[in-house]
py3Dmol code that shows the C-alpha trace and the ligand (Angstrom):
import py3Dmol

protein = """\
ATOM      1  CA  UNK A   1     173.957  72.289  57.819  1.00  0.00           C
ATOM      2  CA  UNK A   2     171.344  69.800  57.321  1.00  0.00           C
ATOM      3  CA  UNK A   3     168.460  70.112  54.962  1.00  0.00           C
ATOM      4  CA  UNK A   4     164.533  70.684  55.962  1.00  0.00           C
ATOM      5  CA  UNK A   5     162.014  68.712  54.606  1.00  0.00           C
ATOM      6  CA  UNK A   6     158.700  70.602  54.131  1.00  0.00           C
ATOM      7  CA  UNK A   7     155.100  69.355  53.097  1.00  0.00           C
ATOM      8  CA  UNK A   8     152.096  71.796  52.948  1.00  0.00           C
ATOM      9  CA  UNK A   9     150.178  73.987  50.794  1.00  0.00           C
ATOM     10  CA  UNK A  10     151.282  75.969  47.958  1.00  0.00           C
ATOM     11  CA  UNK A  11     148.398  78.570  47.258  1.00  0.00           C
ATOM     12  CA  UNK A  12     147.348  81.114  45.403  1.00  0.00           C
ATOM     13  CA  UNK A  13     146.158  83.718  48.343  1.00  0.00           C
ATOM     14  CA  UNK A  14     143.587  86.850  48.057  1.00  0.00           C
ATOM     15  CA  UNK A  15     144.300  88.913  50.690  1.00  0.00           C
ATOM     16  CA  UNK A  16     142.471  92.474  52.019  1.00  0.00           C
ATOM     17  CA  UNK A  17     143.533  94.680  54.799  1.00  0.00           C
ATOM     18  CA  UNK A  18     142.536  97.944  56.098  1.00  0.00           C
ATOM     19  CA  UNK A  19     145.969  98.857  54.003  1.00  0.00           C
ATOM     20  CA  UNK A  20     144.997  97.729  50.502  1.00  0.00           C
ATOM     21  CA  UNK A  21     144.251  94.232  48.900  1.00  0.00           C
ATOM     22  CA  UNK A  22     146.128  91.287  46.558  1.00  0.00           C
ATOM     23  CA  UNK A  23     144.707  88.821  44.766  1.00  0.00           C
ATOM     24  CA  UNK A  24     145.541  86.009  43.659  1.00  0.00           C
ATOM     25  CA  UNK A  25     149.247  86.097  44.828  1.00  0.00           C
ATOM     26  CA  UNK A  26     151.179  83.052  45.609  1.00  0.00           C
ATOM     27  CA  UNK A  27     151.175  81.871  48.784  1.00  0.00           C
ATOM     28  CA  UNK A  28     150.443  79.083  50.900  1.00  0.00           C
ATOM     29  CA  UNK A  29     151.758  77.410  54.237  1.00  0.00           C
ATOM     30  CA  UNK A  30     154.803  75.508  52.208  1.00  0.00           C
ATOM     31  CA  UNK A  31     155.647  78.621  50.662  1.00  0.00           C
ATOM     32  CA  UNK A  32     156.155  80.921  53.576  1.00  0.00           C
ATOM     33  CA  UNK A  33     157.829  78.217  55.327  1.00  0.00           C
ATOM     34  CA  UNK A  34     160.264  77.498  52.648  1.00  0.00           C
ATOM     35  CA  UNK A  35     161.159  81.134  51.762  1.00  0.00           C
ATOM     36  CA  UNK A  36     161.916  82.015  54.959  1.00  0.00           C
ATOM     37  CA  UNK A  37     164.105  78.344  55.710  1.00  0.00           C
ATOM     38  CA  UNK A  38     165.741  78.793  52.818  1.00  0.00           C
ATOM     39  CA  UNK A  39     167.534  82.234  54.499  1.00  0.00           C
ATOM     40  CA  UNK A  40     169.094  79.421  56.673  1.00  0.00           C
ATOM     41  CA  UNK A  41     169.182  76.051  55.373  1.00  0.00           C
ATOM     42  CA  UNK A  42     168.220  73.709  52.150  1.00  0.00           C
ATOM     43  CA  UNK A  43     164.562  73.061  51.872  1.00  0.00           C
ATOM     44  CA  UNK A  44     162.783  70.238  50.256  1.00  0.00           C
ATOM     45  CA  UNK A  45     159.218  70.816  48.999  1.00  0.00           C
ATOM     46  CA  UNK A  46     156.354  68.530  49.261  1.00  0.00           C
ATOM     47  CA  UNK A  47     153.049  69.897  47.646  1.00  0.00           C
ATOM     48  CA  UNK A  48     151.263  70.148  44.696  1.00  0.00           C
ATOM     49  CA  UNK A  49     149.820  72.810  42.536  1.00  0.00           C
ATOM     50  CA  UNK A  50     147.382  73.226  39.655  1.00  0.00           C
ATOM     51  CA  UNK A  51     148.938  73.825  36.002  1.00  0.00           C
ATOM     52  CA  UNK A  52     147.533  77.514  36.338  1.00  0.00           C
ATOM     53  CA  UNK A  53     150.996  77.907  38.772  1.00  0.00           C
ATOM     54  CA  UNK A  54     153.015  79.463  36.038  1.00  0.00           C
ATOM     55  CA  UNK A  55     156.334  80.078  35.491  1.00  0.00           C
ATOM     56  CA  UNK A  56     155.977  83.427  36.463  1.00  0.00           C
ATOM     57  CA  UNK A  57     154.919  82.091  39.446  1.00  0.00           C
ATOM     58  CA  UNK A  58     157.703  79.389  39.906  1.00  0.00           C
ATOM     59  CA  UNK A  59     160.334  82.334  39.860  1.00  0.00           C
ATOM     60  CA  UNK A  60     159.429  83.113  43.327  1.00  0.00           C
ATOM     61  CA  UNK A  61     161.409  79.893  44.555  1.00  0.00           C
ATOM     62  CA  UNK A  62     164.302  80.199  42.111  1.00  0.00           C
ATOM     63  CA  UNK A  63     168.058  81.254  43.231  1.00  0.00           C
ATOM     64  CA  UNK A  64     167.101  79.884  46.761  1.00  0.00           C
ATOM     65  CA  UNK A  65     168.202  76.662  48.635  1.00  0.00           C
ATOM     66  CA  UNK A  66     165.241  75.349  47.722  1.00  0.00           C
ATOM     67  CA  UNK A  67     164.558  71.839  46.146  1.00  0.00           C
ATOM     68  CA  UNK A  68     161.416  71.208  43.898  1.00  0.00           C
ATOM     69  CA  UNK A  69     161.876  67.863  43.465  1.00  0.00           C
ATOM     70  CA  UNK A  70     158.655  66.826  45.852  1.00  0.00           C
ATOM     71  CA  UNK A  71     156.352  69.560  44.519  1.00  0.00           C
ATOM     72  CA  UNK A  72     153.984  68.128  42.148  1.00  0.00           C
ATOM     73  CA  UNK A  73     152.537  70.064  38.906  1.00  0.00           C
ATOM     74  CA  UNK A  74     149.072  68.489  37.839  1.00  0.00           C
ATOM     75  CA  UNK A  75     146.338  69.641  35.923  1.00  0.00           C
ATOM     76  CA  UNK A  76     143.150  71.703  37.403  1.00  0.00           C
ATOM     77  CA  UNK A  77     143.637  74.644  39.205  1.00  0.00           C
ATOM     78  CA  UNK A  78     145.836  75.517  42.387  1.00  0.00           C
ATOM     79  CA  UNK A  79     144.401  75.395  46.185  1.00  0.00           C
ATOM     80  CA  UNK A  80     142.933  78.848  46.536  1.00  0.00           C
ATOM     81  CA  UNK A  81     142.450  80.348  49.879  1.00  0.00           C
ATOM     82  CA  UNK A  82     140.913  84.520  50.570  1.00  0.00           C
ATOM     83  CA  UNK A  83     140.848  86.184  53.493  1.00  0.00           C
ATOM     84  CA  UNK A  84     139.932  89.943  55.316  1.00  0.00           C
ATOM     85  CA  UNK A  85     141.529  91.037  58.300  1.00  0.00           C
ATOM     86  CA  UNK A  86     139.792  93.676  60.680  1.00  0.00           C
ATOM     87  CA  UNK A  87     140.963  96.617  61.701  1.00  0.00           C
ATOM     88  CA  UNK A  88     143.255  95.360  64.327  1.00  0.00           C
ATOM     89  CA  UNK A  89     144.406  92.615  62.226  1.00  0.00           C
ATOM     90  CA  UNK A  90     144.238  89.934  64.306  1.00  0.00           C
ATOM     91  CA  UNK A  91     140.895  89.205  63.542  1.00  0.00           C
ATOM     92  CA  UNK A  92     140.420  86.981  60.130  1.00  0.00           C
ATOM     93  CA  UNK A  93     137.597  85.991  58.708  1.00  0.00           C
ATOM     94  CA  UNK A  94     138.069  83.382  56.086  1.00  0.00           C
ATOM     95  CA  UNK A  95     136.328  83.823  52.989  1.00  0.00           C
ATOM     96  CA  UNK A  96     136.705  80.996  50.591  1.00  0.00           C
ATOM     97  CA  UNK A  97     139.245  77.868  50.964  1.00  0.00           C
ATOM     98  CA  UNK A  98     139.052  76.243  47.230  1.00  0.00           C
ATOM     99  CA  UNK A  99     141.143  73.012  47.651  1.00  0.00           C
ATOM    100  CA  UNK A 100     141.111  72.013  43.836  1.00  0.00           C
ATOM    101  CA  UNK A 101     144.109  70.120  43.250  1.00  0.00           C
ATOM    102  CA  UNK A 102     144.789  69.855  47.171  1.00  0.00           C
ATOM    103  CA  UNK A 103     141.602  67.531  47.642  1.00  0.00           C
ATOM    104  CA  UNK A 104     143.236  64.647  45.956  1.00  0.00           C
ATOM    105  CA  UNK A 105     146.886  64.979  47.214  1.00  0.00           C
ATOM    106  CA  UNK A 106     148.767  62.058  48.284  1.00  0.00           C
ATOM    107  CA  UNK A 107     152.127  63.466  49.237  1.00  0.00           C
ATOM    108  CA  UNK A 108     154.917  61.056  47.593  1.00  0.00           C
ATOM    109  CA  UNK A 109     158.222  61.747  48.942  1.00  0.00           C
ATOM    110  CA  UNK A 110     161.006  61.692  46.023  1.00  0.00           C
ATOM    111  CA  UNK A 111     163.647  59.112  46.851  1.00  0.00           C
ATOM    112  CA  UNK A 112     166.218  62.174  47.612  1.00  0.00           C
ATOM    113  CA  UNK A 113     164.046  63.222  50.339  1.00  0.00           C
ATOM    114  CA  UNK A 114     163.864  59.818  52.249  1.00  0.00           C
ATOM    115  CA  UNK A 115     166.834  60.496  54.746  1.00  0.00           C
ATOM    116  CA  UNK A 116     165.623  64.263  55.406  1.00  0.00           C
ATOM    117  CA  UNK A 117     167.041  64.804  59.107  1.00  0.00           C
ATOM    118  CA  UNK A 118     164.268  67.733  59.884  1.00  0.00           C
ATOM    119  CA  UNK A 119     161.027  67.799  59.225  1.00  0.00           C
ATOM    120  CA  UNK A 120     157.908  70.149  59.063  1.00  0.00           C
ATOM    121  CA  UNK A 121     154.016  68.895  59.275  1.00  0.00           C
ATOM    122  CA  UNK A 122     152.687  71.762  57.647  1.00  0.00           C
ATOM    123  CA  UNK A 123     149.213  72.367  58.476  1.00  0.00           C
ATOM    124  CA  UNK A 124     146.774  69.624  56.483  1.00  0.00           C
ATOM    125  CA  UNK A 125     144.975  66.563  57.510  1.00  0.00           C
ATOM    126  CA  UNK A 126     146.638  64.440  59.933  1.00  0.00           C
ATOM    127  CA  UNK A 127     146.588  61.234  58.112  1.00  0.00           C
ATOM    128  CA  UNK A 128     148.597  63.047  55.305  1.00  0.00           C
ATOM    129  CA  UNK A 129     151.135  64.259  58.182  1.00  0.00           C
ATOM    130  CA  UNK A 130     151.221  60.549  58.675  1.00  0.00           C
ATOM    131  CA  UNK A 131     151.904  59.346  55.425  1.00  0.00           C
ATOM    132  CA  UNK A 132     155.144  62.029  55.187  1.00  0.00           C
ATOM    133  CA  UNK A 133     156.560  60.754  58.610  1.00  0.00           C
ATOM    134  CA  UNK A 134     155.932  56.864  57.065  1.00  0.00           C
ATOM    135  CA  UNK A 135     158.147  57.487  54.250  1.00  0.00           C
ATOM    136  CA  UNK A 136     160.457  59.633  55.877  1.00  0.00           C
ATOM    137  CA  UNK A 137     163.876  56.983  57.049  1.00  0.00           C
ATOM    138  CA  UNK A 138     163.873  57.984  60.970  1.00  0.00           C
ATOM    139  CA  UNK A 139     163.881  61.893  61.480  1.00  0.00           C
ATOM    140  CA  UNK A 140     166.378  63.374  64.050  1.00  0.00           C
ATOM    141  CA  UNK A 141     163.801  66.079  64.579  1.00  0.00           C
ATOM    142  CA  UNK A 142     160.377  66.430  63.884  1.00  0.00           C
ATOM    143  CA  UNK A 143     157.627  69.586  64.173  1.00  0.00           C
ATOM    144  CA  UNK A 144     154.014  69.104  63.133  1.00  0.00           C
ATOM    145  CA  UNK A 145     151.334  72.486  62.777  1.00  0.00           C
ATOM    146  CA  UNK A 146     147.621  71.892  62.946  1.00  0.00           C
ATOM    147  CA  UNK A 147     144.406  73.860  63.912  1.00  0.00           C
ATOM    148  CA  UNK A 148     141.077  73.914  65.573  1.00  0.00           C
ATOM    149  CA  UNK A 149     139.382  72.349  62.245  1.00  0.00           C
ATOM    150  CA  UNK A 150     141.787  69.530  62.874  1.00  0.00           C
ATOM    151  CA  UNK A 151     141.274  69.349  66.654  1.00  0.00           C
ATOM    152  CA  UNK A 152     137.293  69.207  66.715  1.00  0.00           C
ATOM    153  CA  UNK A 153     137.348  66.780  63.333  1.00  0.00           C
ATOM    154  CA  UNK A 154     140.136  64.142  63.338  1.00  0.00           C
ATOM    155  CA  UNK A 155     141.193  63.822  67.098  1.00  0.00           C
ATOM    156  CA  UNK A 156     142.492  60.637  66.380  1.00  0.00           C
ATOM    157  CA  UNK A 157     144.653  61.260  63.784  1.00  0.00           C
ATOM    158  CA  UNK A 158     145.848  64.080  65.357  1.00  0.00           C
ATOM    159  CA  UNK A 159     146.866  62.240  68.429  1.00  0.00           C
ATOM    160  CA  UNK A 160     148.629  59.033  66.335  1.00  0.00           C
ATOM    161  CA  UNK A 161     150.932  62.528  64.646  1.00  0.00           C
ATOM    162  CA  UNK A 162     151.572  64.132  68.243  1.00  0.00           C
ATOM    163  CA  UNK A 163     152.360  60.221  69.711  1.00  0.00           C
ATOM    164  CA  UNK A 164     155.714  60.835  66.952  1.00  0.00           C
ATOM    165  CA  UNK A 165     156.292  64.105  66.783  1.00  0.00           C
ATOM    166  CA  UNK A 166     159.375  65.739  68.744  1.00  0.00           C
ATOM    167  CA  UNK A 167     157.721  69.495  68.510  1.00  0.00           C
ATOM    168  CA  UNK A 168     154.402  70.849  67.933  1.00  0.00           C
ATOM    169  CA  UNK A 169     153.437  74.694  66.901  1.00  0.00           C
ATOM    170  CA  UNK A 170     150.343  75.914  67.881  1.00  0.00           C
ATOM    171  CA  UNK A 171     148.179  79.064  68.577  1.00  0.00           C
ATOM    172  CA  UNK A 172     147.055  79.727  71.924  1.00  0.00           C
ATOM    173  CA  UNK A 173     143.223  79.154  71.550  1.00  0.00           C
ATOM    174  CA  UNK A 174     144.288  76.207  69.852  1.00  0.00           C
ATOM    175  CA  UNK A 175     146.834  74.785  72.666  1.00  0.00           C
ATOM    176  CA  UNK A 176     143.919  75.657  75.348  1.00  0.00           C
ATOM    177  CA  UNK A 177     140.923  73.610  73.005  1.00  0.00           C
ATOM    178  CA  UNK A 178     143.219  70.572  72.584  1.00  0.00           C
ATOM    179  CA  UNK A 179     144.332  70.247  75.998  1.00  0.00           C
ATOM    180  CA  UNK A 180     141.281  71.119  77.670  1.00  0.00           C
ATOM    181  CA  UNK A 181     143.113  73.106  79.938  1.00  0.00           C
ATOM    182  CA  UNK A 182     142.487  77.313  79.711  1.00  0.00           C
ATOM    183  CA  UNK A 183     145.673  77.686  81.876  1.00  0.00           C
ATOM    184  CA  UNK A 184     148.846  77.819  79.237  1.00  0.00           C
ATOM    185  CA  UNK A 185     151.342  76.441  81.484  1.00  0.00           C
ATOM    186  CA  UNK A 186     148.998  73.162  82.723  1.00  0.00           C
ATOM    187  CA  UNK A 187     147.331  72.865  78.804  1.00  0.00           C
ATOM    188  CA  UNK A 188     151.456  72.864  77.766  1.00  0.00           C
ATOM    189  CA  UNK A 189     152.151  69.728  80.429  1.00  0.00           C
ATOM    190  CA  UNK A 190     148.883  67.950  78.911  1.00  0.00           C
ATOM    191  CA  UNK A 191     149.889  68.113  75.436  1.00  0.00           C
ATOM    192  CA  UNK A 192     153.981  67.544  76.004  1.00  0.00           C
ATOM    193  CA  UNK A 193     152.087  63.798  77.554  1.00  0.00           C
ATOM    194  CA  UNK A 194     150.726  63.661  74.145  1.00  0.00           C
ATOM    195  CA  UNK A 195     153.887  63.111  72.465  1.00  0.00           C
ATOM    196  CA  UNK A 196     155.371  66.345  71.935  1.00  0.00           C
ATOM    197  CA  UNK A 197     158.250  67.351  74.248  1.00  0.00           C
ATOM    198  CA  UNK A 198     158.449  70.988  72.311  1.00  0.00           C
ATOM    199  CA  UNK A 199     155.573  73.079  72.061  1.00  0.00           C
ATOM    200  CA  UNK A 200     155.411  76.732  70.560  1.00  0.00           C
ATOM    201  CA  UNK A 201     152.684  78.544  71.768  1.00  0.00           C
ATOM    202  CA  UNK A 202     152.067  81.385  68.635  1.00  0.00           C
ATOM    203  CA  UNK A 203     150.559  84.544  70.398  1.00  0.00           C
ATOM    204  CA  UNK A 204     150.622  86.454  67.162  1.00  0.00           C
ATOM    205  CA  UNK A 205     151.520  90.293  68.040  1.00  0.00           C
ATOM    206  CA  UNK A 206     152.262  89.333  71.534  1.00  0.00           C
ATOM    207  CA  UNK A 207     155.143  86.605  70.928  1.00  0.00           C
ATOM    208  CA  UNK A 208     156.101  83.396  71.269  1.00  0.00           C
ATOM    209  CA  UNK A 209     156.068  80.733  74.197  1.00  0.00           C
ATOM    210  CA  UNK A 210     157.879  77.749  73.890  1.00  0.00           C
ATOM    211  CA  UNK A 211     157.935  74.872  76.396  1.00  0.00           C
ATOM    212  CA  UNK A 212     162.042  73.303  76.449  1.00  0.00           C
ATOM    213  CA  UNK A 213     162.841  70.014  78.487  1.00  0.00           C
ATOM    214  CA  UNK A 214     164.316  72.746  80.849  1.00  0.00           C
ATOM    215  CA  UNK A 215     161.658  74.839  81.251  1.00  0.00           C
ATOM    216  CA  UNK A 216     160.027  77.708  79.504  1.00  0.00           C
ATOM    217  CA  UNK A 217     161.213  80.021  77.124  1.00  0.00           C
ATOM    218  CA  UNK A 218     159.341  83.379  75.863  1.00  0.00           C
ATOM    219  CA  UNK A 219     159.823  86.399  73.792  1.00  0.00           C
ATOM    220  CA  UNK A 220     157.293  88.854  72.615  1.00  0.00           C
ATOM    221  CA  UNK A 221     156.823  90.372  69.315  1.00  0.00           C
ATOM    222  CA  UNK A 222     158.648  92.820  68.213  1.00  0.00           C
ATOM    223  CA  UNK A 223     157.371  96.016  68.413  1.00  0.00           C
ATOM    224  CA  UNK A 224     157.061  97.387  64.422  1.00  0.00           C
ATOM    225  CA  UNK A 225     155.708 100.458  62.846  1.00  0.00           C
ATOM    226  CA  UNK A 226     154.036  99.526  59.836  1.00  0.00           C
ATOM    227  CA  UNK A 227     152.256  96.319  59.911  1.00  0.00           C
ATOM    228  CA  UNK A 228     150.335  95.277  56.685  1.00  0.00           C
ATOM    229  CA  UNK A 229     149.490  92.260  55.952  1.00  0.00           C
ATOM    230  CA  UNK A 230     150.107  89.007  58.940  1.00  0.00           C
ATOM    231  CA  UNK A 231     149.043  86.251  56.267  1.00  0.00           C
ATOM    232  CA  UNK A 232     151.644  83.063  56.671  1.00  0.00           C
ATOM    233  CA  UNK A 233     153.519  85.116  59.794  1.00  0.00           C
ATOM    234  CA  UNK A 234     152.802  81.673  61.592  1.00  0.00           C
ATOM    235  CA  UNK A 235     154.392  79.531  58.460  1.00  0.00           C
ATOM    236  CA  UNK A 236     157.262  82.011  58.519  1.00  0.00           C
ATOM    237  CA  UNK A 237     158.165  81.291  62.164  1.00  0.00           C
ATOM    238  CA  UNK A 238     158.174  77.883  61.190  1.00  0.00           C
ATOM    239  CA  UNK A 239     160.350  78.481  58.676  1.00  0.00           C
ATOM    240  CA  UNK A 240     162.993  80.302  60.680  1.00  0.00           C
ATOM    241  CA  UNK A 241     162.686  78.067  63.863  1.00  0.00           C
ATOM    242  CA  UNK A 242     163.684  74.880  61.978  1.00  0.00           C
ATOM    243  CA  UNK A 243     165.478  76.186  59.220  1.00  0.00           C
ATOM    244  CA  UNK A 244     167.769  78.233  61.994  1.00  0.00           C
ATOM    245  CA  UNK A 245     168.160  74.462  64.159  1.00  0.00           C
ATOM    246  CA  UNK A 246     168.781  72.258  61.430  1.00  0.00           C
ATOM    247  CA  UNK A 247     172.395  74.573  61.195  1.00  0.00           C
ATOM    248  CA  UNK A 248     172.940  73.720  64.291  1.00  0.00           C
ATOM    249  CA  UNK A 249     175.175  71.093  65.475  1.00  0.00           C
ATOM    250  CA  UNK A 250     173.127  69.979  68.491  1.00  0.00           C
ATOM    251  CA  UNK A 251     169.188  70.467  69.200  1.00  0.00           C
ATOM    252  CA  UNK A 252     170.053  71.928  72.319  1.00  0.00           C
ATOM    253  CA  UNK A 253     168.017  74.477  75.172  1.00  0.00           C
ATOM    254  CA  UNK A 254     170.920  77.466  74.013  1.00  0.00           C
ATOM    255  CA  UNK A 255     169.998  76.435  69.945  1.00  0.00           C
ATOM    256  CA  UNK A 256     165.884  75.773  70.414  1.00  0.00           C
ATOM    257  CA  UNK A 257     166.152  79.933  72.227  1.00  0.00           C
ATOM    258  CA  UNK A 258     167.621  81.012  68.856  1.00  0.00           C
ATOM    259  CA  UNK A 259     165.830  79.313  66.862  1.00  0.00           C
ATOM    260  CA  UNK A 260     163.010  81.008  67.993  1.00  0.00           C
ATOM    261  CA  UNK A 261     164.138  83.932  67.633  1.00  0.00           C
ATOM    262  CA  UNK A 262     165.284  83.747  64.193  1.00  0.00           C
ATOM    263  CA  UNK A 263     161.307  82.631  63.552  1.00  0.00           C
ATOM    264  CA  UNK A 264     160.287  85.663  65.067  1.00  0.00           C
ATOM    265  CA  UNK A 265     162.751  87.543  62.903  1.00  0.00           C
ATOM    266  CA  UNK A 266     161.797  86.033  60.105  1.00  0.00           C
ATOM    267  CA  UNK A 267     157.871  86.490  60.580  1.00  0.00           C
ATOM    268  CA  UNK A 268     158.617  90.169  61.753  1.00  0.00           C
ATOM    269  CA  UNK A 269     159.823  90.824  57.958  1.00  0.00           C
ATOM    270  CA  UNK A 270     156.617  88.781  56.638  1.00  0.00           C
ATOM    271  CA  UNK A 271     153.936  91.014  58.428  1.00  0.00           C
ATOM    272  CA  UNK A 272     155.425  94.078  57.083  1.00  0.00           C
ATOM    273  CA  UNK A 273     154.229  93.992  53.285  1.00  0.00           C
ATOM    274  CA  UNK A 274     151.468  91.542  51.781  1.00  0.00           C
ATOM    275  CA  UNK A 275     151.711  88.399  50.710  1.00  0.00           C
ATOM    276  CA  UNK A 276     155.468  86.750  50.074  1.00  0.00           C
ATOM    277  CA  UNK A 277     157.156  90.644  49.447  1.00  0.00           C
ATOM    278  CA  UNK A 278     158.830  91.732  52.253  1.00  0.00           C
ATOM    279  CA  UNK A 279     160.244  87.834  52.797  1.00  0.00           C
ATOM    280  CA  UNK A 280     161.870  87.677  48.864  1.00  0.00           C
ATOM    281  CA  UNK A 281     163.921  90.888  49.637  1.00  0.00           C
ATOM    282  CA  UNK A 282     165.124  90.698  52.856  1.00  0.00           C
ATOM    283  CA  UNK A 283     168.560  90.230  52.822  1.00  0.00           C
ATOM    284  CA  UNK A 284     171.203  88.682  55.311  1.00  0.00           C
ATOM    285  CA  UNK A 285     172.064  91.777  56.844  1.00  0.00           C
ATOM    286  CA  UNK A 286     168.825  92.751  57.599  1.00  0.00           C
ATOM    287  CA  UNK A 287     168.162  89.494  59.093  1.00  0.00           C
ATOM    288  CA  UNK A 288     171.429  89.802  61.302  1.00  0.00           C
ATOM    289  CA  UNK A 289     170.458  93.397  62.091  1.00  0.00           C
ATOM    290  CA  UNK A 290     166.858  92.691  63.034  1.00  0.00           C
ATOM    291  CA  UNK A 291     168.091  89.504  65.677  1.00  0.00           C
ATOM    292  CA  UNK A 292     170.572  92.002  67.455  1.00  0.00           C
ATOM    293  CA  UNK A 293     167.248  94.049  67.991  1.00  0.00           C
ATOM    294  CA  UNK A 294     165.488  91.168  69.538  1.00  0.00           C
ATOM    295  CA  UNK A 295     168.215  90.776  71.878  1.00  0.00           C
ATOM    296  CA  UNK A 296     168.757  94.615  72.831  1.00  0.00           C
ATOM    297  CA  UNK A 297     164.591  94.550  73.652  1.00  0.00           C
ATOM    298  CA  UNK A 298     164.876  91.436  75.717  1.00  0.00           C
ATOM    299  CA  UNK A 299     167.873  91.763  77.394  1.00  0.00           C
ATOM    300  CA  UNK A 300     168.492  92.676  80.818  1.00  0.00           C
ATOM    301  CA  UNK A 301     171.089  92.747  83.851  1.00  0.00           C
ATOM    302  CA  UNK A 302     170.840  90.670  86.945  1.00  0.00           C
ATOM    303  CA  UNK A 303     169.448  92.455  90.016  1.00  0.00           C
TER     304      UNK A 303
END
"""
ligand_1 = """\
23
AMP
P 148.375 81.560 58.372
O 148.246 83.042 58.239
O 149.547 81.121 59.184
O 147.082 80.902 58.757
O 148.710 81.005 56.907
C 147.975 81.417 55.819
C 148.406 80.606 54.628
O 147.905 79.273 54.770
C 147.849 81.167 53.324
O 148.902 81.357 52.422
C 146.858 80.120 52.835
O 146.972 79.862 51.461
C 147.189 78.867 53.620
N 145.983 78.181 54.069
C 144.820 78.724 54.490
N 143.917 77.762 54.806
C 144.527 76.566 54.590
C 144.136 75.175 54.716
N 142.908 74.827 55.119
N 145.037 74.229 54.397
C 146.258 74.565 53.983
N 146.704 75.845 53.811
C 145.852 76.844 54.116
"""
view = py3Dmol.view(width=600, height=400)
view.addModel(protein, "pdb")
view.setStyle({"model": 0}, {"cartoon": {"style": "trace"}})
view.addModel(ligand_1, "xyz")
view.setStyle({"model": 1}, {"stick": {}})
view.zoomTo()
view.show()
């Protein structure tokens, strides 16, 4: 088992629903990605947050394989992000993004961290992606998130990350606007010549499509009663994909399938209760449990 390295935000989220609201609740693309890594793997965290993160608020990452060695505690207050989902909760409209202590981060990977075999590109400015993959001694694998806001405003940076990343997650919107292309299969050809030979198109309720060496792999999301709040589901997949691969002996077509499925578990739990909830108290059985139902609602006899 080899340990994930991590960088990204840790927030303090506000959150309303049609089922209820949170505030102020911690959060943040690091978090969900660690929380839900740490179900498979040791994480590393590289972030910073504001000295209003309490130790209340610390507990959340205690008794978990996760290492705090790279998260820096400095004084103002924490990045602060709220958002309000419409009624059919894929629509989100964001409401504030406070970056406070996040506007003057300079991630500074602890000397533990320097041979850290996988490696996640959370979602924040491409020239701080860069500066983690600098310090980082030769990956074996590396996945790097981003969005439109990164797309339309630093298309250069972006393309020096995806030039040296092995994997890239994306939304579909997202894949389409930085490819050019509105057809999924030709925009995933344009952006694997960009660098990455692994994309994950994220289709939120609908699933997952991921582009192998081999060929395409899919699976669709599973189908849940009670969904509450989908805040971080995207970080969670994350979290599960690489955390799930970096157990894995080889990164191989059989390994990169369950991988994503294990991110889909893991974001399946996520979406079920706000915030960080549902992710702290799912346990290993449920985890097991929930994969076996992935693979009784996808699988299927030969004709
Ligand atoms: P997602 O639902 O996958 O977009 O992830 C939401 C999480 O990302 C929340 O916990 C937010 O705190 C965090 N977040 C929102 N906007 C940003 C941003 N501009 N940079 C970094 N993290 C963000």
């Amino acid at each position: 088992m080899q340990p994930v390295l991590v960088v990204g935000s840790v927030a303090l989220d506000s959150i309303e629903t049609p089922f209820g609201s949170v505030s102020r609740v911690v959060g943040g693309a690091a978090t969900y990605f660690a929380i839900a890594a740490a179900h498979f793997t040791n994480v590393r965290v590289v972030a910073v947050v504001g000295d209003d993160f309490d130790d209340e608020r610390m507990k959340i990452f205690q008794n978990r394989r996760i290492d705090l060695a790279g998260l820096q505690r400095v004084s103002g207050e924490t990045f602060r992000w709220k958002g309000r989902y419409k009624d059919n909760l894929d629509d989100r409209e964001t409401i504030y993004t406070h970056l406070n202590v996040f506007e003057a981060f300079r991630p500074a990977i602890p000397p533990t961290y320097c041979a850290s075999p996988f490696v996640f590109l959370g979602n924040i400015h491409p020239t701080l992606q860069l500066e983690v993959l600098g310090q980082v001694e030769s990956p074996q694998f590396s996945v790097a998130d981003t969005m439109n806001y990164w797309i339309e405003g630093t298309p250069d940076e972006l393309r020096l990350v995806l030039s040296r990343v092995d994997g890239l997650v994306i939304n579909d919107a997202e894949a389409r606007q930085l490819s050019g292309e509105s057809n999924l299969v030709k925009a995933a050809r344009i952006i694997q010549a960009m660098g990455p030979k692994l994309l994950i198109i994220k289709r939120g309720e609908h699933g997952v499509l991921m582009t192998r060496p081999n060929g395409f792999f899919a699976v669709p999301g599973l189908p849940l009663e009670s969904v509450c709040d989908p805040t971080g589901a995207g970080d969670t997949f994350g979290g599960g994909f690489l955390g799930y691969l970096a157990g894995c002996s080889d990164v191989n077509d059989e390994a990169l399938a369950r991988a994503v499925i294990a991110g889909s578990t893991m974001a399946s739990f996520s979406v079920e209760a706000f915030g960080l909830e549902r992710l702290l108290s799912v346990t290993r059985d449920e985890i097991m449990q929930r994969f076996s139902e992935f693979k009784r609602l996808t699988h299927f006899e030969e004709l």
